[in-house]
N, C-alpha and C positions, 0 to 999 in steps of 0.2 A: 517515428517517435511514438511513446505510448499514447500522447496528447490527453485522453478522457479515458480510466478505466472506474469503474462502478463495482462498488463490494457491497457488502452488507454483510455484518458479523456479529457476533456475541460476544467474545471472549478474545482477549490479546491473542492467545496461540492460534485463532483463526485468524486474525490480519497477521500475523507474521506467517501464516502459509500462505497469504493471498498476496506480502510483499517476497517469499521467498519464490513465487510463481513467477512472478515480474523479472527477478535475478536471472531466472533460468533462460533469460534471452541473452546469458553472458554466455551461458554453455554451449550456444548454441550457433554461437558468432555474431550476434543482433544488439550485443549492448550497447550500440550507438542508439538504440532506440530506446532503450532507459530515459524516462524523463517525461515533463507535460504533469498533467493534475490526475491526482488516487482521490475520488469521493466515496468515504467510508460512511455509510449507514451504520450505524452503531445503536445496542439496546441498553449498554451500560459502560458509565464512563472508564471505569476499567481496561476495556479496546485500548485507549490512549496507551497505556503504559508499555504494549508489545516492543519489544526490545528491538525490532530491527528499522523502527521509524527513524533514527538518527542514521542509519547507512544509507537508507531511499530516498531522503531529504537531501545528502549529501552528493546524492547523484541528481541532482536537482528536480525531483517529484513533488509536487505541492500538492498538501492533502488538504482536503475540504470536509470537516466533519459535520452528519449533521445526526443527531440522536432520533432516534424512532421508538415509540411507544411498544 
């Protein structure tokens, strides 16, 4: 299971490459390991809005946001 993965990003289209990296353990035969906590460092609240937060949620990912200067 993913349990704890660690991002830091700028901008929605970088967290939705960094939740489209997580998917790619579907391709790969492992998406029973889908799941556990995404902690998103973020520099502007904008991140939130990346489109594919409601699919990673729904594969039960819990994100943990925290903003960074």
């Amino acid at each position: 299971m993913l349990d704890h993965r660690y991002c830091l990003v700028h901008s929605a289209a970088e967290l939705d490459a960094e939740i489209r990296d997580i998917f790619a353990l579907d391709m790969v035969g492992r998406g029973h390991e889908i799941g556990g906590t995404l902690h998103v460092n973020y520099t502007d609240e904008s991140v939130k809005q990346a489109s594919l937060i409601p699919r990673l949620e729904a594969r039960g990912v819990s994100i943990i946001w925290k903003q960074s200067a």
